[in-house]
Residue, then its C-alpha position, 0 to 999 in steps of 0.5 A: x645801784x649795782x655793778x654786777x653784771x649777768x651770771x653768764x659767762x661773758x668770755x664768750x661774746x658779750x650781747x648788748x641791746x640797744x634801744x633807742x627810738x631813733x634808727x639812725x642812733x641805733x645804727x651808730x651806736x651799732x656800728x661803734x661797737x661792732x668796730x671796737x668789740x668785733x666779737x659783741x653782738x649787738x642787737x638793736x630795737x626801737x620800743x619798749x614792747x621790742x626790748x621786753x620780747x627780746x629779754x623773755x626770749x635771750x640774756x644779755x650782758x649789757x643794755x642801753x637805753x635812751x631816756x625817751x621811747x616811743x611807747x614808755x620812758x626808758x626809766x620804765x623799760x629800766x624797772x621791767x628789767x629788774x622787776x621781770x626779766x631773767x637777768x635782773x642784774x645786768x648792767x643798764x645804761x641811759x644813754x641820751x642827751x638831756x642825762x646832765x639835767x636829770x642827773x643834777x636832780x639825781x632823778x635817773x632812778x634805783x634801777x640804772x646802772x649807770x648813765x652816758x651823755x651822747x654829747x661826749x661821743x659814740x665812741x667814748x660809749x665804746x669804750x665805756x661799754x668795754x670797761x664793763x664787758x672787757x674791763x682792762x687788766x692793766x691801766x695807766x695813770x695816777x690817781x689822788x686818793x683822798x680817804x682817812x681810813x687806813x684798812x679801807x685805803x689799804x683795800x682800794x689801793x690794792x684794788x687800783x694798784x693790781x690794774x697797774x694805776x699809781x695811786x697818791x694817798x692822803x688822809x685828809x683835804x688838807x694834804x690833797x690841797x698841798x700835793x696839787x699846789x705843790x703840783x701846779x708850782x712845778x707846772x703839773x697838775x699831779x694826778x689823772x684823776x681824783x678819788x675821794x671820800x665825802x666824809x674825812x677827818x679834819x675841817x674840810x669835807x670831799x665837797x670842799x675838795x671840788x670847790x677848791x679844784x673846780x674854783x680855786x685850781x680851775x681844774x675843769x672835769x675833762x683836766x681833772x676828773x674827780x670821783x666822790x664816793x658817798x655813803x649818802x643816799x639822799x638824791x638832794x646831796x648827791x645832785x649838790x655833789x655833782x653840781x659842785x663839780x663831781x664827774x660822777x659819784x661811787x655809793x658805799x659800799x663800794x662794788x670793786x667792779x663799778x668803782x674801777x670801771x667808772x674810773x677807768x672811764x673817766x681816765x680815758x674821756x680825761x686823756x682823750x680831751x687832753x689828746x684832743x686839746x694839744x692836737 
């Protein structure tokens, strides 16, 4: 997957197109963006045929796409745009509510970008849109990085760091296991998210990682988001990621863009729901 968006200079206003078959979900979605980015345009359709005219005709920074159309399944509308239109490389999101289920069976295809599940609100797409065409110059939270390599761990903290996130490095399973104990003891959780390899030096792996936030911990995704960086692309052992409790998986090599947008993303849906929990 790519996280590079289109060559045109999206200092000036972002286009977005959104296609989905149902008006009404069009009109949300256009009425969120059109609050939280005031100077996007949002053009909105309703089929397949619609979107390709639209992409002959102009260029767009960012595109959704529900996974159900009246003429096409939008995975299809997703290959036309890498295979035909102008802008090959612009972001493509699904946006739709059955993605967890075709997510867990990795079954969204080479040609999306990304994927949003409606059931975590129009306004969280807002801001998910936003990570990519205004992504943030400064951030804030902690992040538990897990990675045994020391030249690829000086490289990513100083990704992370220039954004403003304080990152907790370790080199191992072992040691992030000690820091969230040590955390809980003292009735904290120790980080706003968690960033590991899946592969690591020692006797446990990023997946036994999950097990012991998701199980042991009892962490669920919103208290503790955890994004798992893979170098694997069997779709089999991606969908086991995600099933053993992943919020959502990075492919190596790791594209700085993407990698910082799908954790800000997921640092904002996290304190969101807390927000929402102590209200």
């Amino acid at each position: 997957m790519s996280g590079s968006i289109s060559s045109r200079d999206i200092s000036t206003a972002p286009r977005v197109l959104v296609v989905d078959g149902s008006k009404v979900v069009r009109q949300l979605i256009t009425r969120v963006l059109t609050a939280e980015l005031p100077q996007a345009e949002v053009v909105g359709c309703g089929t397949g045929a619609e979107a390709h005219q639209l992409l002959q005709n102009g260029v767009f920074d960012f595109i959704t796409i529900a996974l159900r159309l009246p003429d096409m399944d939008g995975l299809e509308l997703a290959r036309y745009v890498r295979e035909s239109a102008p802008q090959i490389y612009v972001p493509i999101v699904v946006v739709s509510g059955d993605v967890d289920d075709r997510l867990h069976r990795r079954s969204l295809g080479e040609h999306v970008t990304d994927y949003f599940d409606k059931s975590l609100g129009f306004q969280a797409l807002a801001e998910f849109i936003r990570g990519y065409v205004r992504p943030e110059s400064i951030a804030d939270g902690t992040v538990l990085y897990v990675e045994d390599s020391r030249v690829v761990a000086l490289a990513t903290r100083r990704m992370l760091e220039k954004i403003g996130l304080t990152v907790r490095h370790v080199v191992s399973v072992e040691d992030a296991i000690a820091m969230l104990e040590a955390e809980r003891a003292q009735g904290a959780i120790g980080a706003d998210v968690v960033l590991t390899d899946v592969s690591l030096k020692g006797e446990l792996t990023g997946g036994d990682l999950l097990k012991f936030i998701r199980i042991d911990f009892g962490y669920g995704k919103g208290k503790l988001p955890v994004l798992v960086m893979t170098g694997d692309e069997n779709p089999v052992n991606q969908a086991a990621l995600i099933r053993a409790g992943a919020n959502d998986l990075v492919e190596k090599p790791v594209e700085e863009r993407l990698l910082v947008t799908k954790l800000l993303f997921q640092l904002r849906v996290s304190q969101h729901l807390r927000t929402r929990e102590s209200a």
